[in-house]
PABALO-359568 format. One record per residue (C-alpha): x, y, z. Coordinates in steps of 0.02 Angstrom, whole numbers, padded with zeros to 5 digits, always signed. Each point is the difference from the previous one (the first is absolute). Layout:
! residues N
XYZ/...
//
This chain:
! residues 756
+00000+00000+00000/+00073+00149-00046/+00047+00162+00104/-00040+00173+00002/+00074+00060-00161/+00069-00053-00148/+00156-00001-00125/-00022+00120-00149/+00095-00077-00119/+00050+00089-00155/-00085-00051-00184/+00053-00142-00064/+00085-00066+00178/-00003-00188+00064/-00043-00066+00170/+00196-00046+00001/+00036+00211-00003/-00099+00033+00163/+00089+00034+00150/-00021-00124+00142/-00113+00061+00133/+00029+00138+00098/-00072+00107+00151/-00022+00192-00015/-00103+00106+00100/-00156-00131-00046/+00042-00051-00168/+00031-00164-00039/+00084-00050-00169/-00047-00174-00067/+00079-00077-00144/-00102-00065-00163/-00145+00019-00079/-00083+00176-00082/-00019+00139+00134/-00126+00062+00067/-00087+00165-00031/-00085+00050+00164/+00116+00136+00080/+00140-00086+00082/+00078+00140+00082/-00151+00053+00118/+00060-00091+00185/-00173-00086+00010/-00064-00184-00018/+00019-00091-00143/-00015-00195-00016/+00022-00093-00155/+00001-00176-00095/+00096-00047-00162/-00034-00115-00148/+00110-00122+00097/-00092+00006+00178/-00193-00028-00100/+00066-00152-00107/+00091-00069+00152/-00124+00037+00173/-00184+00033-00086/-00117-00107-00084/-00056+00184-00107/-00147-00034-00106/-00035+00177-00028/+00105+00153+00011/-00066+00071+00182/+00080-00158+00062/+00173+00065+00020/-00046+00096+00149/-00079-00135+00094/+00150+00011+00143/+00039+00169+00008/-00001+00070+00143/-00191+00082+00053/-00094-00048-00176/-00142-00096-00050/-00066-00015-00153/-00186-00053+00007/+00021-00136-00157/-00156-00107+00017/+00064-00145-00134/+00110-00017-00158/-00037+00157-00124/-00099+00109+00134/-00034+00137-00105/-00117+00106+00092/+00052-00003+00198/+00170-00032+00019/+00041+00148+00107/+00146+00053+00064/+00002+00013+00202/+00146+00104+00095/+00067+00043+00153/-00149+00108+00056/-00121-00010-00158/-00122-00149-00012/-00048-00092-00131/-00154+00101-00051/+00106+00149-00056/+00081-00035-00147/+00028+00191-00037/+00114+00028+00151/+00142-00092-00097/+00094+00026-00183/+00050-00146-00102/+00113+00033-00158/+00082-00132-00108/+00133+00088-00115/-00057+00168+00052/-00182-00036-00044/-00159+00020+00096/-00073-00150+00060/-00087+00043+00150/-00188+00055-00031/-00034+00169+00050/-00183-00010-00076/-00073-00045+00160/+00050-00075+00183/-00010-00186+00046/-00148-00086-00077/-00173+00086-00021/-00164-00024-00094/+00054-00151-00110/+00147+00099-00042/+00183-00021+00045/+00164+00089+00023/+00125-00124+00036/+00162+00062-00088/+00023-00107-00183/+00130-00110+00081/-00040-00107-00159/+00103+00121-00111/+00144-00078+00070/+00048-00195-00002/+00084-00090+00126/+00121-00065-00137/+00059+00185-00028/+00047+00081+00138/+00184+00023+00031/-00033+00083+00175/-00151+00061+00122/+00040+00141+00115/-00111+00101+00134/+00040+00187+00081/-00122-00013+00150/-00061+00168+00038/-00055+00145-00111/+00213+00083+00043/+00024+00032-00190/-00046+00178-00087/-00001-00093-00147/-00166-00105+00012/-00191+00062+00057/-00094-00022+00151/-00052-00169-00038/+00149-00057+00062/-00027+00035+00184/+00011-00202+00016/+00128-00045-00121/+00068+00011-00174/+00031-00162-00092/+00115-00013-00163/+00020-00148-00112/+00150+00010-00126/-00037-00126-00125/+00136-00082-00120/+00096+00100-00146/+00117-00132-00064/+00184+00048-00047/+00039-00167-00091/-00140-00145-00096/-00083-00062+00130/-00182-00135+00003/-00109-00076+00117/-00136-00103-00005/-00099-00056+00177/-00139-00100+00032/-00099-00020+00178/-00128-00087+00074/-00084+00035+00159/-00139-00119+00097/-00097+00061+00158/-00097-00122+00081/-00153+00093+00081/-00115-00032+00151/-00113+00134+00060/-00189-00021+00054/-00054-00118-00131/+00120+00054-00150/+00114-00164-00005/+00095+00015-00152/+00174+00021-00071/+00017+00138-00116/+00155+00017-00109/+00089+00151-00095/+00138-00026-00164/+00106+00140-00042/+00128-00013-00127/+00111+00161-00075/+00139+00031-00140/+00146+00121+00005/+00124+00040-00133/+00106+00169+00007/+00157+00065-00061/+00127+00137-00033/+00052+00046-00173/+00103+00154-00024/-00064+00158+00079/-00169-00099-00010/-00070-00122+00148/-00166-00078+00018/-00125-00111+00091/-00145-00117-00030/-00106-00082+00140/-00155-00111-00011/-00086-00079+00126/-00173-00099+00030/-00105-00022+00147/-00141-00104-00006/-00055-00020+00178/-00135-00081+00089/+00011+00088+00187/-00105-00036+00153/-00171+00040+00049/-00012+00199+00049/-00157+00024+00061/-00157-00075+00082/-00191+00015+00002/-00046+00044+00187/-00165+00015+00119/+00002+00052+00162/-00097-00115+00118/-00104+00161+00050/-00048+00044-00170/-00101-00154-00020/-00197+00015+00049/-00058-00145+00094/-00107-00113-00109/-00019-00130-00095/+00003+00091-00159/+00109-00026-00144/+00081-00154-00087/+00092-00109+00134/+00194-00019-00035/+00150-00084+00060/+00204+00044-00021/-00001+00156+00101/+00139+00037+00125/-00015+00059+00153/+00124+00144+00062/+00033+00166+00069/+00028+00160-00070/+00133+00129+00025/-00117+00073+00148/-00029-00190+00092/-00165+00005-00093/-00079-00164-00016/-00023-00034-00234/-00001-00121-00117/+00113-00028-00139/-00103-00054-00143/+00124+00013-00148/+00149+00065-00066/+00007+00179-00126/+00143+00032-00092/+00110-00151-00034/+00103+00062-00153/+00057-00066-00174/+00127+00125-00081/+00101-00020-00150/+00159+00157-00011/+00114+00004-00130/+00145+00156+00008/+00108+00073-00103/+00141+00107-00009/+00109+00080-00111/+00163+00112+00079/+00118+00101-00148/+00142+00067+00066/+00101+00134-00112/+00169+00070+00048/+00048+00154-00082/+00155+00021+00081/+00085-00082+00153/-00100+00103+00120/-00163+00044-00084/-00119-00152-00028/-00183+00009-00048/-00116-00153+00043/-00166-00029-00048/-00125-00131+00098/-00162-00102-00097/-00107-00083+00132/-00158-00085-00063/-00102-00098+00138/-00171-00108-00049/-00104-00074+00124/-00161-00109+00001/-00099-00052+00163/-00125-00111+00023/-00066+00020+00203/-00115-00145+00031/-00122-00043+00140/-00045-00156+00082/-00149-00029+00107/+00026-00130+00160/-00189-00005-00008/-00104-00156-00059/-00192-00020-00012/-00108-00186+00077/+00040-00048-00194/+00205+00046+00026/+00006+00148-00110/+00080+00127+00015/-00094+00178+00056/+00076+00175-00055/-00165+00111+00051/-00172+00023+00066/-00046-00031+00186/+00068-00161+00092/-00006-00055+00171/+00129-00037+00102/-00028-00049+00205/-00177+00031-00022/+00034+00195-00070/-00031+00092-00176/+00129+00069-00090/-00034+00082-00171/+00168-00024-00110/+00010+00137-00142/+00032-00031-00173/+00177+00059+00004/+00026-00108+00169/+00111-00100-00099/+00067+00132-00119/+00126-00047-00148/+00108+00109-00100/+00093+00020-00155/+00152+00113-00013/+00085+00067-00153/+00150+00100+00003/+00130+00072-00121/+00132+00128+00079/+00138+00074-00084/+00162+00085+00060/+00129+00118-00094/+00150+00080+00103/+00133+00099-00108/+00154+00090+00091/+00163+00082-00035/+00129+00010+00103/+00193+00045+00033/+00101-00090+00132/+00189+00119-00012/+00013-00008+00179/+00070+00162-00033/-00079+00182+00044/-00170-00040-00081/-00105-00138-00034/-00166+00023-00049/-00160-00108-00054/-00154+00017-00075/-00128-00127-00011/-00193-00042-00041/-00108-00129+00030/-00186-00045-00068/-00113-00145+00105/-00169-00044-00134/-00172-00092+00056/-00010-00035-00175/-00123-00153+00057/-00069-00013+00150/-00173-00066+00009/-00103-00113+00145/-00162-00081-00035/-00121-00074+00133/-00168-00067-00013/-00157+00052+00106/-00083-00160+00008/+00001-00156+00089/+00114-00167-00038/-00005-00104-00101/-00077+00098-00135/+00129+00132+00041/+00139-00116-00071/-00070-00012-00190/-00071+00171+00013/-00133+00133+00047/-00009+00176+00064/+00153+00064+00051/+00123+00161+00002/+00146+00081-00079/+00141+00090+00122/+00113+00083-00137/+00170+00122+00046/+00069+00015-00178/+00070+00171-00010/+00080-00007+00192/+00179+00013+00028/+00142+00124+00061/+00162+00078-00097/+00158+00065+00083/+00113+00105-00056/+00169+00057+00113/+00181+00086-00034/+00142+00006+00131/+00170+00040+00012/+00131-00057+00121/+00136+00177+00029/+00184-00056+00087/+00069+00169+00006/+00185+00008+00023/+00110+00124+00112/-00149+00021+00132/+00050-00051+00164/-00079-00156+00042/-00066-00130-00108/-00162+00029-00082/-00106-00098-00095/-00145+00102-00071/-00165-00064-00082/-00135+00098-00047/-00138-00059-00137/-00184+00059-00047/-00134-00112-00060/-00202-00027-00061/-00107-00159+00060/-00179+00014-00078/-00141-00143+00030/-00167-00044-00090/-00122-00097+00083/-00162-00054-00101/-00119-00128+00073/-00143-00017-00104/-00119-00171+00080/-00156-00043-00122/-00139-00133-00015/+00032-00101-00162/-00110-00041-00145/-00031-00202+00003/+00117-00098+00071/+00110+00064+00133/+00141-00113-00094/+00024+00112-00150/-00141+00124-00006/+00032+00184-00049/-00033+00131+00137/-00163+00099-00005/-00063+00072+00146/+00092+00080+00143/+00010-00057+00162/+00168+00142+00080/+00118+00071-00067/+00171+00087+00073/+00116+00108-00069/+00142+00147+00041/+00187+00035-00032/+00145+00069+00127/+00166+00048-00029/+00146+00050+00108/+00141+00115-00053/+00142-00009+00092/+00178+00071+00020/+00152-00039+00153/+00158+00013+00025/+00122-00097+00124/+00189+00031+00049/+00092-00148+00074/+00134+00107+00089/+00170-00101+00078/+00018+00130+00132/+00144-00061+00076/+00099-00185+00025/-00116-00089+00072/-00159+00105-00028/-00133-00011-00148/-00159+00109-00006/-00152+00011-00129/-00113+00099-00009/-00130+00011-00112/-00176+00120-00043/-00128-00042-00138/-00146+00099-00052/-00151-00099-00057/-00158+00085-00090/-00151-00090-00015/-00150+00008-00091/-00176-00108-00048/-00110+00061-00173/-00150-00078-00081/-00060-00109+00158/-00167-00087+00002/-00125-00138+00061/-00163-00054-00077/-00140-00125-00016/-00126-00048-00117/-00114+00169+00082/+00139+00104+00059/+00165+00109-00053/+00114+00073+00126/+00134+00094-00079/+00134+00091+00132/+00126+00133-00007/+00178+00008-00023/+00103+00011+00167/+00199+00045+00019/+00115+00006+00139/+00173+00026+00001/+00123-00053+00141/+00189-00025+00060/+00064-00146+00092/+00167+00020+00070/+00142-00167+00019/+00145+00002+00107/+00115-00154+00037/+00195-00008+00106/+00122-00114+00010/+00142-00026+00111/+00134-00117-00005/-00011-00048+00173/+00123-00142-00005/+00105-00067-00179/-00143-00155+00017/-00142+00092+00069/-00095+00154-00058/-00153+00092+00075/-00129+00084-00104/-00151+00133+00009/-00121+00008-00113/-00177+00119-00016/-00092+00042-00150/-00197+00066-00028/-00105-00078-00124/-00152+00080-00078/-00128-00133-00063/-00120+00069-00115/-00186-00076-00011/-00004-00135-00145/-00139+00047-00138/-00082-00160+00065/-00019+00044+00171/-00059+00173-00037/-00135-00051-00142/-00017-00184+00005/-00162-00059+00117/+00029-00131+00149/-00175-00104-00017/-00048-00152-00107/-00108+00028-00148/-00065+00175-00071/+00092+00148+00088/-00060+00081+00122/+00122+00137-00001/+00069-00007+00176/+00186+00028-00061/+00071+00174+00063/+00080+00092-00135/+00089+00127+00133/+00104-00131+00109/+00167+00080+00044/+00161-00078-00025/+00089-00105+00135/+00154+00093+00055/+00132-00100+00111/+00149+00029+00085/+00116-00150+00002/+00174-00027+00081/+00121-00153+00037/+00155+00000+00095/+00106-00144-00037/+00162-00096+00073/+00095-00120-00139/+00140-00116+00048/+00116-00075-00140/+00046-00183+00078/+00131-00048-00139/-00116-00128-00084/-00172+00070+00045/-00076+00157+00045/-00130+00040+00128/-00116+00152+00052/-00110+00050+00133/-00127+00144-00066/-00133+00111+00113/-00124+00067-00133/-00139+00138+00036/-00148+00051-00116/-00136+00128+00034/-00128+00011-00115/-00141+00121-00017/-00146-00007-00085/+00033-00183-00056/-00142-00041-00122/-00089-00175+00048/-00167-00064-00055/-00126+00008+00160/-00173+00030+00052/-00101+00159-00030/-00075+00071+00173/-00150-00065+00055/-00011-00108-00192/+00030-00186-00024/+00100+00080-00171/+00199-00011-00003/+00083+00124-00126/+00178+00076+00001/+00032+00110+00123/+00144+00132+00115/+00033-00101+00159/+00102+00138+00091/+00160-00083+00062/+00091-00170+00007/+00161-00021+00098/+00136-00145-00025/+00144-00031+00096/+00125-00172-00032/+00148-00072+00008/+00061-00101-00137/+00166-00119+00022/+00081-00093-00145/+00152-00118-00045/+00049-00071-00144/+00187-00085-00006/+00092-00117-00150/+00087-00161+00072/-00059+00011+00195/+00066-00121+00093/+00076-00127-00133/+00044+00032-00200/-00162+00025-00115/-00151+00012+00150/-00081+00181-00041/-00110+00099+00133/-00128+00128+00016/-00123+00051+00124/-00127+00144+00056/-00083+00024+00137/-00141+00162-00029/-00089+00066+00153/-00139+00149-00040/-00120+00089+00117/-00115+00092-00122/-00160+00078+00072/-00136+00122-00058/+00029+00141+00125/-00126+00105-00072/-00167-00024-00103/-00138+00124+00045/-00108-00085-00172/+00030-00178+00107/+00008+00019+00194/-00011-00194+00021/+00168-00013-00080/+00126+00098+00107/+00099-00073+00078/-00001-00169-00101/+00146-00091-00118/+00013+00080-00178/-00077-00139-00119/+00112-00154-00076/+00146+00085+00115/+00068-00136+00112/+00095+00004+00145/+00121-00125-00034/+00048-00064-00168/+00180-00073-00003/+00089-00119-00160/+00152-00120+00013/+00081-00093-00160/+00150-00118-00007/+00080-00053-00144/+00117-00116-00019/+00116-00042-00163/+00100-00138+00061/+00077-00002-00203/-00021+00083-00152/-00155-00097-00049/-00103-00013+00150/-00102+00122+00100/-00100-00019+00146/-00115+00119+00077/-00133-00008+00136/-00083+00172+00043/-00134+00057+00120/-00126+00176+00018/-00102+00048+00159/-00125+00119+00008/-00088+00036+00148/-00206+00018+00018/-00062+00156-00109/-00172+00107-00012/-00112+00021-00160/-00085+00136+00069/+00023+00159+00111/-00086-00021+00127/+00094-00178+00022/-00157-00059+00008/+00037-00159-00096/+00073-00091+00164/-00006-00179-00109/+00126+00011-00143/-00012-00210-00038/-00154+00032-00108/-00065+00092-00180/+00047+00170+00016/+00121-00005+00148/+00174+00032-00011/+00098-00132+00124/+00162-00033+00064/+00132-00141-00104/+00151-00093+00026/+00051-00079-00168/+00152-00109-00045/+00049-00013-00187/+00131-00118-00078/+00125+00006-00144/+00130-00115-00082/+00088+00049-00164/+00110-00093-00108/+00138+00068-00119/+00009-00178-00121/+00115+00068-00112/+00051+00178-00073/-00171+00008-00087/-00132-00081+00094/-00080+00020+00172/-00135-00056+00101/-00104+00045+00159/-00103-00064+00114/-00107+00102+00139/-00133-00012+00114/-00088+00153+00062/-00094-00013+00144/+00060-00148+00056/-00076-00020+00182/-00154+00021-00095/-00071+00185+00123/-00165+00044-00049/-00015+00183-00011/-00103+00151-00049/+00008+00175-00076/-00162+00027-00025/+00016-00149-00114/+00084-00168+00025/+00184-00001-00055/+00066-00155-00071/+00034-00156+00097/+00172-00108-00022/+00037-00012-00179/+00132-00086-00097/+00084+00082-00141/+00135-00090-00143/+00079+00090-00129/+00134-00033-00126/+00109+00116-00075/+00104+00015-00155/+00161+00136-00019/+00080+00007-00172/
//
């Protein structure tokens, strides 16, 4: 695992020019590999993974993978190909606010800034998808938002994948198979995933390129589940008599009955991507990124219920303990998803390491398709057909466009390092939901049912001087200037059209970070930035309720403003390094989803302020104890609490939701050769809250979000210069555990690899 910082090695450079490691005022220099391009030089945290660690330690089936033992993270991947909630978690940001982190690969967008977390059949998960596992050279993470350079989203972290740019012919070819045996309720089945991808990339001249494919076609576990309270039942005799229910409690100790499973999805993803790398001298290179992403979803139902005659009931009223319940049409519901996203990234940039450097860079992120139909009647006739509708957000998307330049003026006293940059972000959101002529299957929209719509954009400019003060002395500090604006907002229904005016603000958020060279192993480090996060255009316009809208969204929520500082104590130990960091956030205004006063409706809303305060340790170390055994370890303790919510009384005082108190992770690895590999890893998370009033006391159960211990297995095997193999098992005590949905239980994954 790599450490705070990393070698920038000059075009054209090998692994074999890097200097060995070193230890300066909080930078670490690690050999190999491309570097990264998060800012080294600020004295902050910064954890990483190569190419090497992910093909060695990780069974990675999709790209979000790679973090899965860094320190504080958790990405909420539900199965193999989760396109549509796998959201990233940090140190004191849950995993229902996806906009409170940034996730680049290459420099381009990837996080979602269209909305927050998951909302109204909509999600804003970043596209981890635009990046294969089979691609990345290295993962790294900045915890905090200490950089100038990036926006207030990343008040939890910043996340940058560097995929490959090869400097010599170079192809791969991979094929994987996962199984995951599944018990919940009464879902007993084994559901199964393939994935197989192609590489081939080269250098020719001032000319390099790269070509990935990959395929997905998984089958992933049962999601949701049809529910009844006991309560809700009338007492009777009424309705058709069934059997296969299962009794439980809810998230509250609520006596229900399970009577069937919701989403249990079928998606097929195939990706694509094309990187073009032009030199046009030794120091100026210009690279151009194609991502193309496809994606079809079939979310299936199953009803545990059976008639006197041992068929299966999906509506109407049945009886259960001598009670009436009245199942909907759409108790079972089914969907069909559709997707087509495209990707274009295009920068130029010098690397003199002289007086200037500068870059300037674009990026472009396309719903060209992205449709979900659902029918509004009853199984079975709902799987050959009938009434249905049409959720369509062709149109929606978000372009970027940035310069910077890096200034190392000479003859001032001191060292400085000085980079400043200005940039655009823009977003379109379009939502438009419709009933469907005919069959929900294929049939053309014609009648509206909501529609949502708006655009934001953020102009920004900073500056930052990294400032060698004296020996053993660094400084940063750092201002940027964010101004924000929403145009052409609206909501409506089939009666209704609610169009709202454009809003700006403009702020500054300071960052300051120190370093002192306490000791030549150990170094001490302060770091405190503010971070400005501006309402999504989904939060502001986009309606919380089921079905028509009812416009209860709030098109004047402020932003959430936080202040966040670490102070951290590193220790170089020759062949491992370890850290001990105390982490504070404030954060005001902090935009959740709760209940309107004296209303049974939840919408987006202010809550006033949430306080964090943690200590995170963490070790990782190369040949502990005997010749090839590799460490790491984190142990993550966070006391976050709403501290003020005047909208909410009932929830000061409580736990910030999907914030644990404890979440630690431990690996070993051991390479007792060349060839073989052997790795046996572990996470913890401690109990978590759904809601903010903590009300959800039972987090074993639909909806709840619990605590997990998990074990996961991996042995690799180098059989020659060309071919490899793997073996893993994920989830190998087999924990059953909840995040609002069930997470996968143990699964075994195979794969087979070929390197020309």
């Amino acid at each position: 695992m790599a450490g705070p910082a990393f070698a920038q090695a000059a075009s054209g450079s090998t692994a074999d020019d890097a200097p060995e490691r070193v230890k300066s005022l909080g930078v670490v220099t690690v050999t190999g590999g491309q570097p990264t391009s998060l800012p080294t030089q600020i004295p902050t945290t910064i954890e990483g993974v190569t190419r090497e660690d992910i093909e060695t330690r990780i069974n990675a089936t999709d790209s979000e993978d790679a973090l899965k033992y860094l320190p504080s993270l958790l990405v909420r991947k539900r199965y193999i190909g989760d396109y549509n909630h796998a959201i990233l978690s940090t140190r004191a940001s849950g995993t229902g606010n996806s906009a409170r982190s940034a996730v680049y690969a290459d420099g381009i967008l990837l996080s979602n800034y269209l909305g927050n977390g998951i909302a109204n059949g909509t999600n804003y998960a970043p596209r981890w998808s635009m990046v294969a596992p089979e691609e990345i050279e290295r993962v790294d993470v900045m915890y905090g938002p200490f950089s100038a350079a990036y926006p207030g989203n990343s008040a939890g972290a910043v996340v940058d994948y560097v995929t490959r740019i090869p400097t010599q012919l170079e192809a791969h070819v991979k094929a994987g198979f996962s199984s995951q045996p599944f018990d919940l309720y009464n879902t007993h089945q084994t559901f199964n995933s393939w994935q197989t991808s192609a590489s081939i990339g080269s250098r020719s001249g001032d000319w390099s390129w790269w070509i990935d494919l990959n395929r997905t076609d998984s089958q992933g576990q049962p999601l949701t589940f049809t529910t009844a309270t006991v309560a809700s039942g009338t007492p009777g005799r009424a309705g058709t008599p069934v059997t296969g229910w299962v009794p439980g409690l809810n998230t509250t100790n609520t006596p229900w009955y399970i009577l069937g499973t919701g989403t249990q999805y079928h998606t097929v993803q195939d990706h694509a991507k094309l990187k073009l790398a032009y030199d046009f001298s030794p120091t100026v290179r210009a690279t151009y990124t194609l991502g193309w992403w496809q994606n079809t979803a079939e979310g299936r139902p199953e009803s545990y219920l059976s008639n006197a005659a041992g068929q299966p009931v999906y509506s109407g009223p049945i009886n259960i303990g001598a009670r009436t319940f009245n199942l909907a049409p759409t108790a079972f519901p089914l969907t069909n998803d559709s997707q087509t996203h495209t990707m274009h990234g295009l920068s130029v940039k010098s690397n003199t390491q002289g007086e200037w450097d500068w870059e300037v860079a674009g990026s472009l992120y396309d719903y060209a398709t992205d449709q979900q139909r659902q029918p509004t009647v009853a199984l079975p006739l709902a799987a050959i057909g009938g009434a249905g509708t049409l959720q369509d957000q062709g149109g929606t998307g978000w372009n970027t466009l940035a310069a910077k330049a890096t200034w190392r003026p000479q003859g001032v006293g001191g060292g400085h390092i000085v980079d400043l940059g200005v940039g655009r972000d823009a977003y379109k959101l379009l939502i438009v939901k419709n009933n469907v002529l005919g069959t929900w299957l294929g049939g053309a929209p014609y009648s509206p049912v909501s529609n949502v719509g708006g655009r934001a954009e953020t102009q920004s400019a900073w500056a930052q001087d990294t400032w060698s003060f004296a020996p053993k002395w660094k400084a940063v500090l750092g201002l940027r200037y964010e101004d924000w604006k929403t145009t052409d907002g609206f909501t409506s229904n089939a009666s209704s059209f609610l169009s709202y005016p454009a809003r700006s603000e403009s702020d500054l958020s300071p960052k300051a970070a120190l370093a002192y060279q306490w000791t030549s192993d150990t170094v001490l480090k302060a770091s405190v930035g503010r971070a400005v996060r501006y309402p999504t255009v989904g939060e502001l316009y986009g309606a919380t309720s089921g079905g028509a809208l009812a416009f209860i969204n709030d098109p004047n929520l402020k932003p959430e403003k936080s202040w966040t500082g670490e102070l951290s104590a590193e220790k170089d130990l020759g062949n491992g390094i370890a850290r001990a960091t105390f982490f504070h956030e404030t954060t005001d205004d902090a935009l959740y989803s709760q209940l309107i006063p004296n209303t049974s409706i939840s919408r987006v809303q202010n809550v006033d302020r949430v306080r964090t305060n943690g200590l995170e340790v963490a070790y990782t170390g190369e040949n502990v104890f005997v010749r090839g055994l590799d460490l790491g370890a984190s142990l993550t303790y966070a006391d976050s609490e709403i501290v003020a919510n005047a909208a909410f009384p009932a929830s000061v005082g409580k736990w910030q939701p999907r914030v644990p108190q404890w979440r630690s992770t431990v690996y070993g690895t051991y390479k007792p050769d060349a060839q073989w590999a052997f790795t046996v890893a572990a996470r913890y998370s401690g109990r978590q809250y759904s809601t903010l009033d903590n009300s959800d006391v039972n987090g074993f159960a639909y909806f709840g979000a619990s605590r997990y211990f998990t074990v996961d297995l991996r042995v690799r095997y180098q059989i020659d210069r060309r071919w490899a193999a793997a073996f893993g098992i994920d989830n190998a005590n087999n924990d059953q555990y909840w995040n609002f949905h069930p997470y996968p239980q143990r699964t075994y994954t195979a794969e087979l690899r070929y390197d020309l």
